[in-house]
N, C-alpha and C positions, 0 to 999 in steps of 0.2 A: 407434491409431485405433479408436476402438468405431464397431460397426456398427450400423445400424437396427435386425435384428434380435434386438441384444444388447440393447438399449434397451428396446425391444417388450415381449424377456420378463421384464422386471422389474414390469411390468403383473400377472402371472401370479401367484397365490397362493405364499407363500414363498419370491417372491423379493426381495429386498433390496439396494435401489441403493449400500449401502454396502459390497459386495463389491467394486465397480469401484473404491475408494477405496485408495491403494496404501500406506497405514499397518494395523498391529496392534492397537496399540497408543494410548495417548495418556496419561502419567504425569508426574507432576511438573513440567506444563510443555513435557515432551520429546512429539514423536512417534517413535513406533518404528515404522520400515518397514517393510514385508512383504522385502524385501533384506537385512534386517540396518543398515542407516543409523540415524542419529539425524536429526531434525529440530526446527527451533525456528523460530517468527515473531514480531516486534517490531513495533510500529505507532513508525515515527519521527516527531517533531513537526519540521513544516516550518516554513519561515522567513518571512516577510513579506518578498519578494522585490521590491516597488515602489520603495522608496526606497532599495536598496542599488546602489551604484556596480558597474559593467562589472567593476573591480575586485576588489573583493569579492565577488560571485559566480566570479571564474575562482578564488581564493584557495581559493573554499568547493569548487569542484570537485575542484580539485588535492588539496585535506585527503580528500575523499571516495575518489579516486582511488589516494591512498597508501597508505589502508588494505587496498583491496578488490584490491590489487596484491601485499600481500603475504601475501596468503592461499593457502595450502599447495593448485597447484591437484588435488594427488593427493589429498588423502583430504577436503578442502570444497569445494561450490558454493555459489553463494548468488545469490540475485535479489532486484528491485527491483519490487515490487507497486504500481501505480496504482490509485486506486479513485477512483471519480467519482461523488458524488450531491447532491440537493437540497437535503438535511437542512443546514443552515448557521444554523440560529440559535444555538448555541453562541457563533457568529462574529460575528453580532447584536449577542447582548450584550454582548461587549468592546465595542463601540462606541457602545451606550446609557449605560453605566455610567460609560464616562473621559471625555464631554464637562463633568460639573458638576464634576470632579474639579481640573479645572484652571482656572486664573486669567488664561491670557493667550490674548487674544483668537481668536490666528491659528489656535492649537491646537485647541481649539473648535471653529471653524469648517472646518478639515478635518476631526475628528473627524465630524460634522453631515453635510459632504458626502459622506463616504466610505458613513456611513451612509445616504445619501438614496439612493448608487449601488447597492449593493447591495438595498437595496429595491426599489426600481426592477429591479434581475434578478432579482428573483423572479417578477413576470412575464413577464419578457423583453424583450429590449434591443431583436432585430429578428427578420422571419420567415427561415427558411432549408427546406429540401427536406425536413426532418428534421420541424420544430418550430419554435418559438421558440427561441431563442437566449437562456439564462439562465444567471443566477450557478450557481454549481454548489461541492460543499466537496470538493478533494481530500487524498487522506487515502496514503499509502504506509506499506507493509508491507517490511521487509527478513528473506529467510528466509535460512536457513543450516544446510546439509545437510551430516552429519559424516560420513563411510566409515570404519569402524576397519578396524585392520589386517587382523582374521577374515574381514571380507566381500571385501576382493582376494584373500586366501589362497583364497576359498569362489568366488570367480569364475574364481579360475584352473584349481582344480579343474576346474570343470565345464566348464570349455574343450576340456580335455585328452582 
């Protein structure tokens, strides 16, 4: 837990908020942590979740689950990053681009509404305590923190 006053004196000439940061390093991709760990972050591309059956989302869970199950829990951790913001027109233009693309009617015509929705959340849909209630683009990070064998040798030392 950092304190106020830890906070405070980074105000203070020479001092530098990126001592509170618990990496070294940062190389090839890799973070190197002040522990001795390796680190790494991947942004995963999510799925269009609307029109996938009960089904198929438990299918897609289970695949997710199988992996993250057989992960060594002695020398990796790893989490699951949500990230929530406005910025969605990337998301936009998939759906200005594939309505002329296609020839049958129905297609179109969802493509058009889907876009019409999302527009429409860019203002906001309705009011709530907060703000408006708008479309929003989530985005997930999955990291994955390695312990080599040096740094439990180097913890158990210090144990002792």
């Amino acid at each position: 837990m950092i304190k106020t006053a830890t906070l405070e004196s980074f105000l203070d000439e020479g001092k530098s908020f990126t001592e509170l940061l618990p990496y070294s390093s940062y190389e090839n991709g890799l973070f190197v942590l002040k522990d001795g760990s390796l680190g790494q972050v991947w942004e995963v591309s999510l799925i269009e979740s609307e029109t996938k059956s009960a089904d198929h989302l438990e299918q897609l869970a289970q695949n997710i689950e199988g992996i993250i199950i057989r992960l060594p829990e002695e020398i990796v951790s790893c989490q699951f990053i949500l990230l929530c913001d406005e910025d969605f027109e990337e998301k936009l233009k998939t759906y200005t681009d594939l309505p002329g693309s296609s020839d049958n009617e129905i297609v179109r015509a969802c493509f058009q509404s889907k876009l019409a929705h999302l527009k429409q959340g860019k203002t906001g849909f309705f009011q709530q305590h907060t703000g408006p209630y708008s479309s929003k683009r989530i985005r997930c990070l999955f990291t994955l923190r390695y312990f080599p064998s040096w740094t439990h040798t180097r913890k158990e030392n210090s144990a002792k």
